[in-house]
N, C-alpha and C positions, 0 to 999 in steps of 0.2 A: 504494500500500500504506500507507505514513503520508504524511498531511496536514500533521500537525501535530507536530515533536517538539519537547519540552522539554529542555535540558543545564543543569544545574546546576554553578554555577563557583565555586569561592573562591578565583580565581588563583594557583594552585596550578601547577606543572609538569605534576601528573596530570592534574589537570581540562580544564588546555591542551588536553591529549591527548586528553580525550573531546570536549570543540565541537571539536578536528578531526576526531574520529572521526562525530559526531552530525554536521557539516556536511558532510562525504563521501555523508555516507546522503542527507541532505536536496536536495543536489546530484543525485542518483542516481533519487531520486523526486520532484522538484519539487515538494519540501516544504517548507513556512514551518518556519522554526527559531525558537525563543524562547530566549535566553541569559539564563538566571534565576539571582539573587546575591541569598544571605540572608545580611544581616550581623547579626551580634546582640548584641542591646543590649537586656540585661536593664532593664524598669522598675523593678526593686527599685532600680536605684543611685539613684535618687529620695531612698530612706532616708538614702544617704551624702550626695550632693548636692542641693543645691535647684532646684526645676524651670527654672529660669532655664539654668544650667550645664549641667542633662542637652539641655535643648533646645539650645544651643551645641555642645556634643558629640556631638548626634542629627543636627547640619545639619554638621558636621566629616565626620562618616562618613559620609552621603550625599554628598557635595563627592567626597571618597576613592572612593567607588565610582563615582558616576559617569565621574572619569578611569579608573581601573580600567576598565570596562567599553568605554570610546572606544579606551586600548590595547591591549584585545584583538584589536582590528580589525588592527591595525598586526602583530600578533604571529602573528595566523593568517589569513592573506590568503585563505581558501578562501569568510569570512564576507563579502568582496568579492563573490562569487558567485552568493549566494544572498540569497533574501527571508529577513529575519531582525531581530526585535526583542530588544529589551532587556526582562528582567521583573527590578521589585526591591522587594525586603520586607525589614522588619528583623522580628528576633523569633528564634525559634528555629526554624535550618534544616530540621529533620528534620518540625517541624507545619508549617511554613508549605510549605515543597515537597510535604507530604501535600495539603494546603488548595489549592496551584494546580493538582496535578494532577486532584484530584477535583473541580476548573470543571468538568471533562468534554469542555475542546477538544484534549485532547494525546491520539495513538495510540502516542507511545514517550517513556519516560526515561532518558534517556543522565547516566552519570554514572560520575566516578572511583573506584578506589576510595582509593585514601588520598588524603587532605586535607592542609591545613598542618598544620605542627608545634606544639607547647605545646598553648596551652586550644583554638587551631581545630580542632588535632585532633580536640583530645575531642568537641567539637560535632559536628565535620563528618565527623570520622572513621565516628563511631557511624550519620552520615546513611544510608550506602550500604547497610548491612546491615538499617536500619529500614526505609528506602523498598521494597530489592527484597524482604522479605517482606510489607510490607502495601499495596504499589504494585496498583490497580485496573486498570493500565495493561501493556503491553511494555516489560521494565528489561532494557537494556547500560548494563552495570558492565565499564567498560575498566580496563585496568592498563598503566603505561607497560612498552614494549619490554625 
């Protein structure tokens, strides 16, 4: 039934929740799972800093995600189980998770609905209500227990 799902994470407790919920499914239908993290890092801070520093702080936050993304393995053992990559983009969550699901390789979008707290919220929060109205695809929106 799906092939291919995509879960979108910002290490969140919730998000936890949906790649174990999206990697249950993927389990169930011997489907490739893609574990996708947009961290964002607006270009405008260019203006504030000079491209040297944004580029030190662009390879700071990709450093960060990628252990980020290594301990999720450790946190949801279920991602032991199944075929399952890593997808990562900077930019803003809600176009860039529009932009990999419209690649056109994903049959489902698994995603939390609340994100972190402060300014991730506001990004990521907003993510789940954007995606599942303009999502081309099948959208589960978990919610923890």
């Amino acid at each position: 039934m799906y092939k291919n799902i995509l879960v979108m994470t910002d290490f969140s407790k919730d998000s936890d929740y949906a790649v174990e919920i999206a990697c249950e499914i993927a389990k169930k239908f011997g489907s490739t799972l893609y574990v996708f993290h947009v961290a964002y890092l607006d270009p405008g801070f260019t203006v504030l800093i000079d491209e040297q520093e944004f580029a030190k702080l662009a390879k700071k936050m990709d450093e960060s995600v990628e252990q980020e993304l290594e301990q999720l393995e450790e946190k949801i053992q279920c991602l032991k189980e199944v075929n399952y990559k890593k997808v990562y983009h900077r930019g803003v969550p809600y176009e860039e998770g529009l932009k990999e699901i419209e690649s056109g390789k994903y049959d489902l979008l698994v995603l939390g609905s609340h994100g972190k707290s402060g300014v991730k919220k506001f990004f990521y929060g907003s993510t789940a209500a954007k995606l599942a109205r303009r999502s081309p695809i099948s959208t589960l929106i978990t919610r923890l227990p």
